[in-house]
C-alpha positions in Angstrom: 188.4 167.8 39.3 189.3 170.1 36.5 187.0 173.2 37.0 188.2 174.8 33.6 186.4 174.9 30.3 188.2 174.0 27.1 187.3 177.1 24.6 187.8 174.9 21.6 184.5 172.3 22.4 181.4 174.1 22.1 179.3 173.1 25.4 176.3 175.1 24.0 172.7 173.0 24.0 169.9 171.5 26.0 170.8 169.7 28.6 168.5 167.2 30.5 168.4 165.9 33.7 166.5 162.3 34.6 165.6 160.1 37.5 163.3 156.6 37.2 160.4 158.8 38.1 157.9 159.7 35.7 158.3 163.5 34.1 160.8 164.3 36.7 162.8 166.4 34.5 164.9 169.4 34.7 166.0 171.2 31.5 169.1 173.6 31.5 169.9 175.5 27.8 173.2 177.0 27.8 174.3 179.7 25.4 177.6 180.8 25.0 177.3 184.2 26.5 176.2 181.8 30.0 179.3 180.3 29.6 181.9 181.2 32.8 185.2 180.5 33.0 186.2 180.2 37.0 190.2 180.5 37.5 191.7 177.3 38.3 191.4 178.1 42.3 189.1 181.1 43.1 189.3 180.3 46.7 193.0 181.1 46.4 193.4 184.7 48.7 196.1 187.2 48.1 195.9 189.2 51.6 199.1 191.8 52.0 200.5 193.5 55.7 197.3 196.4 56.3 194.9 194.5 54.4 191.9 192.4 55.8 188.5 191.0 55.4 186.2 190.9 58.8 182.3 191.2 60.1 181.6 194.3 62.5 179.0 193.1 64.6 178.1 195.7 66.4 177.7 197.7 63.1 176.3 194.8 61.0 178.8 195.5 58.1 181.4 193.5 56.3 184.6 195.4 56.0 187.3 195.2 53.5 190.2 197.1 53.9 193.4 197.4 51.5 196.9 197.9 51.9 197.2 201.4 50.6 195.2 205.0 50.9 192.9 203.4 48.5 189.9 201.7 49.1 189.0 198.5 47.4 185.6 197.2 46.2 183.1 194.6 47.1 181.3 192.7 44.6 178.4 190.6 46.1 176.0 187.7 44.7 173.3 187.2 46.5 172.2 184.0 46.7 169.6 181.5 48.1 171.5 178.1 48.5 175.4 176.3 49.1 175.0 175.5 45.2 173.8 178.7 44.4 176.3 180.5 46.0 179.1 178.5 44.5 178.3 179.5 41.1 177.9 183.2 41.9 181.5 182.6 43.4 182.7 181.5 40.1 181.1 184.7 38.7 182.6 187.0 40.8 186.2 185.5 39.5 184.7 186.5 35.8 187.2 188.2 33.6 184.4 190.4 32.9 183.7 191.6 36.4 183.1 195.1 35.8 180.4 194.5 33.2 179.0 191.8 35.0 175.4 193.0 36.9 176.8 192.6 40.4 176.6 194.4 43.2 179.1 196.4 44.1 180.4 198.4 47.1 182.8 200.5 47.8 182.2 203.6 50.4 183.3 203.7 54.3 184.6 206.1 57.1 187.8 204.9 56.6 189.4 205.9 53.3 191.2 202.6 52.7 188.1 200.5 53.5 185.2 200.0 51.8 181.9 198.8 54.0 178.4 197.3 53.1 175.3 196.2 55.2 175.1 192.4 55.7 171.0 192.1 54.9 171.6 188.6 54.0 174.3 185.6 53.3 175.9 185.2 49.6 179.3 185.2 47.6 181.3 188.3 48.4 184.9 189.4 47.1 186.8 191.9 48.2 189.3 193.3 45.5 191.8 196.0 45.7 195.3 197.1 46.8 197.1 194.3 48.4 193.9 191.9 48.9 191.6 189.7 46.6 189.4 187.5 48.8 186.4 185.6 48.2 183.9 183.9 51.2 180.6 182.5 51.0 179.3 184.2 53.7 175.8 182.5 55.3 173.1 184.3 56.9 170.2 183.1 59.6 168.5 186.6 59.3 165.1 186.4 60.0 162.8 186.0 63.1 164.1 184.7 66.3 162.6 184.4 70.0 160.4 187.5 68.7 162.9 189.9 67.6 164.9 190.2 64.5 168.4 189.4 64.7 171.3 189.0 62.2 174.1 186.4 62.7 176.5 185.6 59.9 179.0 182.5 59.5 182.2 181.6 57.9 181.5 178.0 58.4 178.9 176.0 59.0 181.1 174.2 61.3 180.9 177.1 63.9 177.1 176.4 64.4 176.4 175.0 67.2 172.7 172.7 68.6 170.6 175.7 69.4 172.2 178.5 66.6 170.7 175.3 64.4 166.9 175.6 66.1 167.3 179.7 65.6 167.6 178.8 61.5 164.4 177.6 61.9 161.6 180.2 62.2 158.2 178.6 63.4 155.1 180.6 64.3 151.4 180.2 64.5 148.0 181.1 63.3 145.0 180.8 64.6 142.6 179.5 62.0 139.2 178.8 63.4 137.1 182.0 64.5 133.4 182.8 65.0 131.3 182.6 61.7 131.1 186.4 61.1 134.6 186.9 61.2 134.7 189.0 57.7 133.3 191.7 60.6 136.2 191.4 63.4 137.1 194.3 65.4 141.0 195.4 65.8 140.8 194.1 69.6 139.7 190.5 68.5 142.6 190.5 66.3 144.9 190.8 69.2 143.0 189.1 71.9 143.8 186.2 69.3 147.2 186.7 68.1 149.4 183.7 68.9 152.2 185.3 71.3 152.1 182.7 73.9 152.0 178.8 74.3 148.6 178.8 75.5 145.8 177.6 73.5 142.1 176.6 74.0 141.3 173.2 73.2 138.9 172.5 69.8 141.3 175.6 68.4 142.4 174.7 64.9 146.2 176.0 64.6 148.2 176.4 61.9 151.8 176.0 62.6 154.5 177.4 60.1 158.0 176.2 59.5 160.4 178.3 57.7 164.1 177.1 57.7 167.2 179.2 56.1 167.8 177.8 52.9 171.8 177.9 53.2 171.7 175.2 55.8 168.8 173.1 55.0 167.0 171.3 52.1 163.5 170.5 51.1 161.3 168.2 53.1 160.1 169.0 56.6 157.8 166.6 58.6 156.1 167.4 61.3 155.3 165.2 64.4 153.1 165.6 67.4 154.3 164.4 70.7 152.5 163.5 73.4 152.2 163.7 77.0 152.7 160.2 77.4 155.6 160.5 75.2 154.6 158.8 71.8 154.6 160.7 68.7 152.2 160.7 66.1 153.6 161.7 62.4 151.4 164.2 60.7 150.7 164.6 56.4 150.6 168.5 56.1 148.5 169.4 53.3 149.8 171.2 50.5 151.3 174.7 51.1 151.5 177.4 48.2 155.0 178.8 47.1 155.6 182.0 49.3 159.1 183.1 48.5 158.5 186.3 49.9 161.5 185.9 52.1 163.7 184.6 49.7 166.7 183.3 51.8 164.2 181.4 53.2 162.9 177.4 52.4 159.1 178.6 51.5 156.8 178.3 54.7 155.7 175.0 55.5 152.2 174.1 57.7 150.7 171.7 59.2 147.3 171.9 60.7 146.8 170.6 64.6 143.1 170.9 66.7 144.5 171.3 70.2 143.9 169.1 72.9 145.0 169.1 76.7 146.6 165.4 75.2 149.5 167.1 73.4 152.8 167.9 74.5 154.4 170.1 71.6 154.0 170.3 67.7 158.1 169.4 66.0 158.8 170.7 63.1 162.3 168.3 61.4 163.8 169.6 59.0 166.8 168.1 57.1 170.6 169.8 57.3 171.1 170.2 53.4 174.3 167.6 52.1 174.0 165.1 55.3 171.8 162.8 56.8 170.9 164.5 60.2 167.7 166.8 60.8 167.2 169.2 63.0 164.0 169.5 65.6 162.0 173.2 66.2 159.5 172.1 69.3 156.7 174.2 70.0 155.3 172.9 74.0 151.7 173.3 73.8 149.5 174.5 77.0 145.9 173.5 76.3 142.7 175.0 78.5 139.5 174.8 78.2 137.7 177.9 77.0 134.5 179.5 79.0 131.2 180.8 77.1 130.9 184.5 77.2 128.6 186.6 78.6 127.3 190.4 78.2 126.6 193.6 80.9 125.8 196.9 79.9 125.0 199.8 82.5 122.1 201.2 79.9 118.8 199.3 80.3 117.2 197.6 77.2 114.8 199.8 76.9 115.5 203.3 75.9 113.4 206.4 75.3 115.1 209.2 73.6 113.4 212.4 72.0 114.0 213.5 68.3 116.9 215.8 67.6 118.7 214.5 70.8 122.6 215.0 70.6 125.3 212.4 71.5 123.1 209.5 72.6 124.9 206.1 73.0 124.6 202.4 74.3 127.6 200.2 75.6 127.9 196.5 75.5 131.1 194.6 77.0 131.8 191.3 77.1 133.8 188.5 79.2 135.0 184.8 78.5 138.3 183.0 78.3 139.0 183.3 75.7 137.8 187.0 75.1 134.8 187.0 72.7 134.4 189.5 69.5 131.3 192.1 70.1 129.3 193.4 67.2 126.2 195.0 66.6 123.5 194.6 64.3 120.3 195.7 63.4 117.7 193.9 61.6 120.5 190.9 61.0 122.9 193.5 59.9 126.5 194.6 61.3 126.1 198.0 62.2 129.3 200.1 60.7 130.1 203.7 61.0 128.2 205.9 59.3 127.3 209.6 58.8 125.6 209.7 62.6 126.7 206.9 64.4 130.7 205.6 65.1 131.0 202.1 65.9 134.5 202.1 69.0 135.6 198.8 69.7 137.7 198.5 73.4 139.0 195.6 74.9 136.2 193.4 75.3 133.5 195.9 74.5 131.8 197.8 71.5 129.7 200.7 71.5 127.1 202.9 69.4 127.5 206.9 69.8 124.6 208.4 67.8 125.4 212.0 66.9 121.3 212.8 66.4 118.8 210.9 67.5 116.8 210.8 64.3 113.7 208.7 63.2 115.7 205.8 61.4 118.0 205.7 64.8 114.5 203.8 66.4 114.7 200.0 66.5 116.2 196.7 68.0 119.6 196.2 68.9 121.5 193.2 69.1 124.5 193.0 71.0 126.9 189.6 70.0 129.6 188.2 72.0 131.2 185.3 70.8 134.3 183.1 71.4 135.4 179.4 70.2 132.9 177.9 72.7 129.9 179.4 72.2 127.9 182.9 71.5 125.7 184.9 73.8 122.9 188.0 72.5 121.5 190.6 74.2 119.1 193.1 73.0 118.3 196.7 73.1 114.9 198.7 71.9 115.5 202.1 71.1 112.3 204.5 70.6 112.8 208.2 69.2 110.1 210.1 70.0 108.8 214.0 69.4 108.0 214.1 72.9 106.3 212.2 75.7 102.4 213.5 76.2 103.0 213.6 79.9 105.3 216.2 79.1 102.7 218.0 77.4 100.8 218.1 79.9 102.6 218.8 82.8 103.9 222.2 80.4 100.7 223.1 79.6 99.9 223.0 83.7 102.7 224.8 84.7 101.7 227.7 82.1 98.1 227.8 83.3 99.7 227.7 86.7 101.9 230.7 86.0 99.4 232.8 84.5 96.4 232.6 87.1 99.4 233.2 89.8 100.2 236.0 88.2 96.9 237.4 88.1 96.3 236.7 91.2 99.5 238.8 92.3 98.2 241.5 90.3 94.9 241.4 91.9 96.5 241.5 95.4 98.5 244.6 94.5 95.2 246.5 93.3 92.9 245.9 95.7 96.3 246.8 98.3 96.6 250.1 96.1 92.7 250.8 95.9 92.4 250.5 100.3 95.6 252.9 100.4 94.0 255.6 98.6 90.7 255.2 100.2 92.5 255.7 103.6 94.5 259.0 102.5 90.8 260.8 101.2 89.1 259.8 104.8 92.1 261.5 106.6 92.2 264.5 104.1 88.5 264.9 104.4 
């Protein structure tokens, strides 16, 4: 096919696209300054002795290197699909190049080699002394087995079954938590964060499934299979556009309440220009969860006096999974305030009162809760000016002291008044 334009026809218009299905219509105005005129065979290379085009993998940078002391450019179109990148190859061979808004590249520690970061795949060119070479360069950057790692391909051809499975990224969310979850505490965040297989049955999970847009197309399914090896097709429900990542196909989700039944969730999603798919399995381990339960080493009844410093009361919690602790007061979540911090642990929350003022008096309820079920315990605090006992028992001691003292006193006079009585019957 003749990839050239004939300058004499004007090509400028609105252009429509139709299929037998009702408004499915894509619209495409061209202009004449949209217009590009692709050489007869971009993919053409010119590569001289000393010149040459390779990935550093160690490094993570695409260098080009000419055949002289100068070093030659890289122009780069960044791109999200195959078609995509096929017309920002035909840009890149634009008479115009310069003026084009490309990105462009041209620094290294070698003086006849010019370097960039590979952050993601697209249409490069490398242009200078003795070289001119264009690639479509694909990317699978993203998140794999945890950890983010960058792998780049020449070819699709050099993928191989389970380089296909890491172009998928698939994760999970938990989306059922207790009622008051507005209130959760950083450790209930973690105790909860999906970094294993293991689940607790009734859980409602949201699986996500993200594939690189160079090698797939649209239209995931998702299928549960079972432990008695059926599988059961599942209708995800709508998923917003999030093109946050925007090499990637936007995340697609599918809702699953766990059971010790299933096997794995399968994301499929199709290879993009053929009929085969490819399968991301993520093997479910199901248990049953246990209802929490509370200890504190304070009793629940405690008696602290007014302008006390530094008075607290601990709550901790166990379960399987490991419930969220909160406190409230008069149906209230206690937060941190002026006088009292609220420091959740792992598993346990309590309340440090820096003064133990009026307001501080009152009931405390301490909540654990998990998936299974919830469990309270309460805690009456009474601030007081002092205990009357204590009154009284100071007052005692006082009354005590002083008629000791006297008596002391009357001891040593009536020992002073016999001494001097002696020494006048001995002088007389």
């Amino acid at each position: 096919m003749d990839n050239t334009i004939d300058k004499n026809i004007s090509i400028d218009g609105e252009y429509k696209c139709l299929t037998n299905e009702k408004d499915d219509v894509v619209t495409v105005i061209v202009t004449p300054e949209q217009i590009v005129v692709p050489v007869s065979n971009p993919e053409k290379d010119k590569l001289d002795r000393g010149a040459s085009l390779a990935y550093n993998e160690s490094t993570q940078q695409l260098v080009c290197c000419s055949s002289s002391n100068k070093a030659p450019n890289i122009y780069v179109f960044y791109c999200i699909s195959y078609a995509h990148c096929k017309i920002g190859l035909s840009l890149l061979y634009h008479s115009m190049i310069e003026k084009l808004k490309l990105y462009r590249y041209g620094h290294s520690t070698n003086e006849n080699c010019a370097s960039m970061y590979m952050y993601q795949g697209g249409a490069y060119r490398c242009l200078g002394d003795g070289i001119d070479v264009s690639r479509v360069i694909f990317s699978n950057w993203g998140l794999i087995n945890g950890t983010y790692r960058r792998s780049i391909y020449w070819s699709w051809s050099d993928i191989n079954t389970q380089e296909q499975q890491n172009l998928i990224t698939m994760y999970v969310q938990v989306l059922h938590k207790p009622s008051t979850s507005l209130h959760l505490n950083p450790y209930w965040h973690y105790q909860n964060a999906v970094n294993s297989n293991t689940f607790y049955t009734g859980q409602n999970i949201s699986f996500n499934c993200q594939p690189v847009m160079f090698y797939f197309s649209d239209g995931i399914i998702w299928k549960i299979k079972w432990k008695n090896n059926t599988e059961t097709a599942l209708i995800p429900p709508p998923s917003p556009y999030d093109n946050s990542l925007w090499f990637f196909m936007p995340s697609q989700s599918s809702y699953v309440i766990i059971s010790t039944q299933i096997h794995s969730v399968n994301c499929f999603a199709p290879i993009w220009n053929s009929t085969d798919w490819v399968r991301k399995e993520y093997i479910i381990t199901a248990k049953d969860p246990t209802k929490p339960t509370i200890s504190s080493p304070d009793d629940t009844e405690l008696y602290w006096t007014l302008n006390d410093t530094v008075k607290s009361i601990h709550c901790f919690g166990t379960g399987d999974p490991l419930p969220e602790l909160r406190w409230l007061k008069n149906g209230k979540i206690v937060e941190s305030s002026h006088n009292v911090d609220v420091n959740y642990g792992n598993a346990s929350v309590s309340l440090t009162f820096h003064v133990a003022e009026y307001n501080v008096h009152g009931s405390y309820l301490c909540v654990a809760e998990n998936i299974l079920d919830k469990t309270e315990k309460m805690f009456n605090v009474y601030v007081e000016e002092g205990h009357p006992w204590v009154a009284t028992v100071t007052i005692t001691c006082i009354v005590l002291t002083f008629l000791t003292i006297l008596a002391v006193l009357g001891w040593r006079i009536k020992i002073n008044h016999d001494t001097a009585s002696e020494l006048r019957w001995r002088t007389s």
